[in-house]
Structures are given as structure tokens and as C-alpha cells.
C-alpha positions in Angstrom: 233.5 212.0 4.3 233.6 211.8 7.5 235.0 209.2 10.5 232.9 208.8 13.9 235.4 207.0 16.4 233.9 205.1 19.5 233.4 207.3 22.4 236.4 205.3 24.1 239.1 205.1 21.1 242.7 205.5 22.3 245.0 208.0 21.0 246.5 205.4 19.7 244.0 204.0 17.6 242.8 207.9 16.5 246.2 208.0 15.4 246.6 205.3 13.2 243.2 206.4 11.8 244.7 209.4 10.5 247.8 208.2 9.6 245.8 205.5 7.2 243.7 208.6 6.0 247.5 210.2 4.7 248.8 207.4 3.4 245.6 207.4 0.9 246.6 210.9 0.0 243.4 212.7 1.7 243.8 215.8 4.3 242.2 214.6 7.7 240.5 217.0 10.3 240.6 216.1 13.9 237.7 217.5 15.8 237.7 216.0 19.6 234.7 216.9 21.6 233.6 215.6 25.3 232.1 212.8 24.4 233.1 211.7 20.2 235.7 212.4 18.4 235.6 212.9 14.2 237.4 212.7 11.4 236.8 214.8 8.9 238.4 214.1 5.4 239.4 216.5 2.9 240.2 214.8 -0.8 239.1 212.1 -3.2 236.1 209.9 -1.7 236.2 207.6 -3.8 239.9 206.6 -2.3 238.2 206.2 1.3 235.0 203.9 -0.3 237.8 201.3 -1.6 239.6 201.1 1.7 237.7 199.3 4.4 238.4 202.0 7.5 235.2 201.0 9.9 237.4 197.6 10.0 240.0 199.8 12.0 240.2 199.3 16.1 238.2 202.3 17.4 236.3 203.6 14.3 232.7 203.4 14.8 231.5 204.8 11.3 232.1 205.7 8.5 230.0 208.4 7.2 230.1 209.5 3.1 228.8 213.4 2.8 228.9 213.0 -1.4 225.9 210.4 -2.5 227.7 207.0 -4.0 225.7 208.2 -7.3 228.5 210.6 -8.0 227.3 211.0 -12.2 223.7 210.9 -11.2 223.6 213.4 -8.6 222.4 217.0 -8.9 226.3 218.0 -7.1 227.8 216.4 -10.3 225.3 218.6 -12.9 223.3 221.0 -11.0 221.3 221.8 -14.6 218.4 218.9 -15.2 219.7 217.3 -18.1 218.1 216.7 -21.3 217.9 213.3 -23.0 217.9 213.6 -27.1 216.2 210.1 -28.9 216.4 210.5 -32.0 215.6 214.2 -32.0 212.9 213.8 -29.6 214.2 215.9 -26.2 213.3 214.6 -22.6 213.7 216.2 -19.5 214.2 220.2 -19.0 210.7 221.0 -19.7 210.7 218.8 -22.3 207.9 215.8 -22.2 208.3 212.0 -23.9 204.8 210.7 -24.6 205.8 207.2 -25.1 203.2 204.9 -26.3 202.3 201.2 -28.2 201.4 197.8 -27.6 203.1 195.5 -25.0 204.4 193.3 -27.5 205.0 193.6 -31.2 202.5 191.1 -32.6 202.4 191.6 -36.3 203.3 194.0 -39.0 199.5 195.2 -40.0 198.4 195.4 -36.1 201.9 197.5 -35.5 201.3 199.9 -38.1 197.3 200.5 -37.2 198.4 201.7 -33.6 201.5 204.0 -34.4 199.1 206.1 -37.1 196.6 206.5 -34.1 199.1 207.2 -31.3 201.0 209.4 -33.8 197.4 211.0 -34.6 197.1 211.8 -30.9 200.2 213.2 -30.1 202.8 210.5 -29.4 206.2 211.3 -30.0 207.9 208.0 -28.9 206.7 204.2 -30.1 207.0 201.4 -27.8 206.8 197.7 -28.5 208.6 194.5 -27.0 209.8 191.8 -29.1 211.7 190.2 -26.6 209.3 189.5 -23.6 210.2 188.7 -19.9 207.3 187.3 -18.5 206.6 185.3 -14.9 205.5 182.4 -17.0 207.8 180.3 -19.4 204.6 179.3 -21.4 203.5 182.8 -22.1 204.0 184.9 -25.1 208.0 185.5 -25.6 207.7 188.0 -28.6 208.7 188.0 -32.4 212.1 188.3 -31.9 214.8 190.0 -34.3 211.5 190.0 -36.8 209.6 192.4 -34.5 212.3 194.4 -33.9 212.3 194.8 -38.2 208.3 195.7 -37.3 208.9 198.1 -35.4 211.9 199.5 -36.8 210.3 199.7 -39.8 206.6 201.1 -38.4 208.8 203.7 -36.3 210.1 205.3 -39.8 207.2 205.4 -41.7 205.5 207.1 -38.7 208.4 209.1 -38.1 208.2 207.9 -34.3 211.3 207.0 -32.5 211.2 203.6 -31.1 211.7 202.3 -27.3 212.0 198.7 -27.2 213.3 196.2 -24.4 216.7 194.5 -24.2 216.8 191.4 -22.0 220.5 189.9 -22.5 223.7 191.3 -22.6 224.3 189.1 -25.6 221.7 190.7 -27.3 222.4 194.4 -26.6 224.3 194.9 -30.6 221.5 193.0 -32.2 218.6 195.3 -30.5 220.9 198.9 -31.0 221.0 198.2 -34.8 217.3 198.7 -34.8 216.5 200.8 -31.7 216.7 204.7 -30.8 216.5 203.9 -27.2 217.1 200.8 -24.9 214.8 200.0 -22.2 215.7 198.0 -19.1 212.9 196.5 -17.5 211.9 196.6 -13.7 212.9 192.7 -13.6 216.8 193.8 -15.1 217.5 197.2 -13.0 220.1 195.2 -11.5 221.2 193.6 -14.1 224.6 194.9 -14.2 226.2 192.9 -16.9 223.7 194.3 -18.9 223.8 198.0 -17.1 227.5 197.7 -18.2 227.0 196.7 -21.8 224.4 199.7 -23.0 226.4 202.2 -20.6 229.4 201.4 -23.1 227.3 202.2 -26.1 226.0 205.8 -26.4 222.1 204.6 -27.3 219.9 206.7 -24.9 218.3 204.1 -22.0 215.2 204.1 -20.5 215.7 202.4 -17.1 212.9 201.4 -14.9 212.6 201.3 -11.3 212.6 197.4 -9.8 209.4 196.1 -8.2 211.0 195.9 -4.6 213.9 199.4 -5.1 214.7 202.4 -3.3 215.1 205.8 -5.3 218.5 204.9 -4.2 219.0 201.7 -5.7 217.6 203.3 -9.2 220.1 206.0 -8.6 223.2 203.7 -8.6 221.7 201.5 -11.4 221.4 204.5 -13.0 225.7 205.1 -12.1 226.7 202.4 -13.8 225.3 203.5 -16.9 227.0 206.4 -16.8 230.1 205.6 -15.2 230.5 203.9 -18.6 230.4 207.4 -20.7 226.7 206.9 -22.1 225.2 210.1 -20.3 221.7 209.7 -22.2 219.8 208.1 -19.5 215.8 208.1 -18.5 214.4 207.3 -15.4 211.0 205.7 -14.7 208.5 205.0 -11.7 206.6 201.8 -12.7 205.5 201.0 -9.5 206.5 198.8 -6.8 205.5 195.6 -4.6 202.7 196.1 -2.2 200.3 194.2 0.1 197.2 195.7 -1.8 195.6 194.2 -4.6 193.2 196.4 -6.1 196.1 197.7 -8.6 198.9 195.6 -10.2 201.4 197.3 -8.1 201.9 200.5 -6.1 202.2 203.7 -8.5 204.5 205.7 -6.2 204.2 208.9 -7.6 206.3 210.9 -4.8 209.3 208.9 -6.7 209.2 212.1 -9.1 210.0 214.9 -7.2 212.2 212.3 -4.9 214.3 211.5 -7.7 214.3 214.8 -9.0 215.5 216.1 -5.5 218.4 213.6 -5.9 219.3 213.9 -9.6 219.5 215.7 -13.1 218.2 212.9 -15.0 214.8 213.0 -16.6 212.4 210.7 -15.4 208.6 209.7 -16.9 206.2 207.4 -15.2 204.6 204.2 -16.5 200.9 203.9 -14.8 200.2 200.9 -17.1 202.3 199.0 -15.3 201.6 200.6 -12.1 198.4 200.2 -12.0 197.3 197.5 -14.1 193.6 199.3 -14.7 192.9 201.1 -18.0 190.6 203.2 -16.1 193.4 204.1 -13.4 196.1 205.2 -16.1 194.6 208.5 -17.1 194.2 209.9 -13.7 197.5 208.5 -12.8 199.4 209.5 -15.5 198.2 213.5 -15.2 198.9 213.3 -11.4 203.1 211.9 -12.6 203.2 215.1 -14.6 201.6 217.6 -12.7 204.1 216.2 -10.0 207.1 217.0 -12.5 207.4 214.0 -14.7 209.2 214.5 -17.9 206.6 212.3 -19.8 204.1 209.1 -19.7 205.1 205.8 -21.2 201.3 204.3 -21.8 200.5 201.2 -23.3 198.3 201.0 -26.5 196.4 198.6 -28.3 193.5 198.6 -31.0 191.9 195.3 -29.7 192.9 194.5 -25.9 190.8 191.3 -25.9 193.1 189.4 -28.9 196.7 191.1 -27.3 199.2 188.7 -26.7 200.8 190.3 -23.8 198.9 192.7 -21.3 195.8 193.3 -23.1 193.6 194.1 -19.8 195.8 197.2 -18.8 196.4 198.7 -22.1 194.4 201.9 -23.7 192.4 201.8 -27.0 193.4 204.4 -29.5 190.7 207.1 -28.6 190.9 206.7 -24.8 194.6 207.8 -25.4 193.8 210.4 -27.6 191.3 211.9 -24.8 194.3 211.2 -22.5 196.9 213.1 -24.6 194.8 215.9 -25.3 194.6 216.5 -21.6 198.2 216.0 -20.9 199.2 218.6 -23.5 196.4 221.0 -21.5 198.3 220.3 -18.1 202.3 220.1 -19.6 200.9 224.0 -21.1 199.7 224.9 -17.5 203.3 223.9 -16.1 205.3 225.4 -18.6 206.6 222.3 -20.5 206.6 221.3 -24.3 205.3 217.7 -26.0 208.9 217.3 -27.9 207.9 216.9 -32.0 209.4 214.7 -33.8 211.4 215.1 -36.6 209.5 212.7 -39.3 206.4 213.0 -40.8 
């Protein structure tokens, strides 16, 4: 880290900047020049964060050299990591094709989409059954009853499942059925809740928030892992814009940003992005040829009687065409669709 002064700072004041750096048990470095003088600081950064130093007479900044995403940083695991759900790997060359209906809306309907996504490929199942929507009068979801859909559609598929936790108060009652939490763009900074699946060690999928930085992701992101649970996902979903010919903005240089930034895996979501079924393929093969570690699409056999996002969702041979095609391009880059381990 490192201490700008103001160019007029007394010796006086320079002094008791360094003697406040020593008595937090850091080395300083002095560096005078004609014009600023700096403090460089030797030691534990995380000492210098808790103590308020640019409240010091004369200090003009303070200036951190380590990112404040200590675990999520490539410095802390120069290696991208890999992220294992349930025997499915993510990340390291490793692609998630994630796939499913918005919502889970019934047992028969469940079923009749995980044999086709499974058919074409899919190695993940996704489906909500607790639903945060803009609207109170909209469809919530089943509940802890399509969580026992899914559960039980996910093992007779042998497809992993992704589903959404809301609540902190609901995080034990979701882990008994999922293989991997997902925190919704509307919860990235939800840090109760951040807190409460960090302390379990159930992979998370975390998206990024309609209006956040890769930076704010990043330290969503470190509070997940500052609670020991290492398995984490990241995922470009698109953000806020003034233009409304998609649903949002698919900001697909968040990839290789992130990836710039940080071990973790991330997969993009252009069904959320873009709102447009006949936006997601294109989108989706430009997130992996820019280095995604997998698509998270949503499915659905009859978009016209869905309960939840019907108009952006795929039908089952408009994914398979996609998949093929994805498997083409992860072959051309070097990467593997992760099996499963079920039937």
C-alpha cells in the first residue's frame, strides 16, 4: 500500500504518519521527492484497510496496490480454479451447459425438458421454485414442492441441479435438495445471504447485479469465500442500459475482464441478457468464444403456457441446434462439455 502526503505536509505530520504505520506493525518506506512525498508500506494490508489513515493531517491518499478481493484475485491463486457440482467440473477448460425452464411448474412438464436438454447435451438443470419477480402478483414458484421436482427430475436424468435461493432463512431448506446455489442479479449484494451459503460448502453460482462493476461482483464474490466455501461461479447476465431493443445489455467483455481479475470460472446467461430467443444463440457462442466457462440458457417445451419468462426461453430443438454448435466451438478452443456422472 501506499500513502501520497499533500504536497505541503510538515515533517511533523510525515512523521506521525509513519509512526501510526509502526505502531500497526507494518515496515514504512519514506520516499521524498520535489514536489510529493510517499509512503510506501511493507506488511499486512489488511491492518492499514481497518485503520482510517487519509483521516491523518497531511495524508492526501491512500492508495491499496493488492485488490480488496484478496480470495478472488488471480495474486491469491494464479491457476484458474475449477468448480466441481456434483461431478460436473467448471472452469479450466471445463464448460457448464446449464439449461431448464425459468420456473419449476409441474412434475410432468419438468421431466419432458430435462430428457430433451439431457438429449442435447446439458450437463447442469436449472429451475426456480422460489421466484423474485418486479411484480408481487406474478408467479412466485412451487416452493419446497418444486424443489422435490426438481430434485427428483435432476436424479432420474442424472443432471445436477442449479436452483435459486432468495432468503437467508431459507438457505438449509434449498441445500438439502440442491447441488449448487444460485444468487440472483437482484441478491449480489445480499450479504446476509452471501454470508450464509459462503459458510456452507455447496458450490454457488453468483450473478452479476443489473447496475455492478466487475469490481462489485469481485467482492460479492469475497465474501463467499472469506467464509471457507471456495466453489464459486461467476456470471455475466447483463446490465441496465438506455436501449431497449434487448432486455438488458449482454456485456460480454465482462469475460475476459473478470478473467483478467480472477481465478474463478465464470459462464454467461444471454437469456437474461438479451431477453430475445433469437439473440441467445449468437450471444451465447460469442460468451464462449470470448472465454466463458459455460452458457446457462433457459428452456421450455411450450413458451406460450410458461409461468415465468416464456418469451425469452428456447424450445428443445432450438437448443439442441445451439448445443451442437457450442460443443463445435468449445473443440475449436480447446475445452471439454463436463459429463455427468448419471445416466
Amino acid at each position: 500500500m501506499i500513502i501520497v502526503l499533500k504536497p505541503h505536509a510538515t515533517d511533523e505530520q510525515i512523521e506521525h504518519v509513519v509512526q501510526r504505520v509502526e505502531a500497526l506493525g507494518l515496515k514504512p518506506h519514506l520516499s521524498k521527492g520535489t514536489y510529493r512525498t510517499i509512503i510506501g508500506v511493507i506488511g499486512d494490508e489488511e491492518k492499514l484497510q481497518a485503520a482510517p489513515l487519509e483521516a491523518i493531517p497531511g495524508v492526501a491518499k491512500v492508495v491499496p496496490i493488492l485488490p480488496p478481493y484478496k480470495l478472488a484475485s488471480n495474486e491469491a491463486h494464479p491457476e484458474p480454479s475449477v468448480v466441481d457440482v456434483a461431478g460436473v467440473k467448471i472452469g479450466g477448460g471445463f464448460l457448464a451447459m446449464i439449461a431448464g425452464p425459468c420456473a419449476v411448474e409441474g412434475a410432468e412438464r419438468m421431466d419432458a425438458i430435462a430428457k430433451a436438454i439431457k438429449a442435447a447435451g446439458a450437463n447442469l438443470l436449472r429451475g426456480g421454485a422460489f421466484k423474485p419477480r418486479t411484480s408481487p402478483y406474478a408467479y412466485q414458484g412451487m416452493g419446497e414442492e418444486g424443489l422435490k421436482i426438481l430434485r427428483d427430475t435432476g436424479d432420474k436424468y442424472g443432471l445436477p441441479i442449479v436452483t435459486e435461493v432468495m432468503d437467508p432463512r431459507r438457505v438449509e431448506l434449498v441445500y438439502r435438495y440442491t447441488d449448487m446455489f444460485q444468487i440472483g442479479a437482484r441478491n449480489m449484494q445480499n450479504f446476509n445471504l452471501l454470508t450464509e451459503v459462503g459458510q456452507t460448502r455447496k458450490p454457488v453460482l453468483l450473478k452479476r447485479g443489473m447496475s455492478a462493476t466487475i469490481k462489485d461482483l469481485l467482492m460479492s464474490a469475497e465474501y463467499i469465500l472469506s467464509e471457507g466455501n471456495s466453489s464459486v461461479v461467476l456470471c455475466e447476465r447483463g446490465i441496465k442500459s438506455f436501449d431497449s431493443s434487448t432486455r438488458n445489455l449482454y456485456d460480454v467483455a465482462a469475460v475476459p475482464a473478470a478473467k483478467a481479475l480472477s481465478h474463478l470460472p465464470i459462464i454467461v446467461d444471454p437469456s437474461h441478457a438479451t431477453g430475445r430467443p433469437d439473440l441467445i444463440p449468437p450471444c451465447a457462442l460469442a460468451g464462449i468464444a470470448a472465454g466463458a466457462d459455460g452458457v446457462h440458457i433457459e428452456v421450455h417445451n411450450c413458451p406460450e403456457e410458461a409461468l415465468s419468462d416464456g418469451p425469452q426461453a428456447l424450445l428443445p430443438h432450438q437448443y439442441a441446434e445451439l448445443a451442437a454448435q457450442i460443443k463445435k466451438l468449445a473443440e475449436l478452443f480447446g475445452k471439454t462439455i463436463s459429463p455427468t456422472r448419471g445416466k
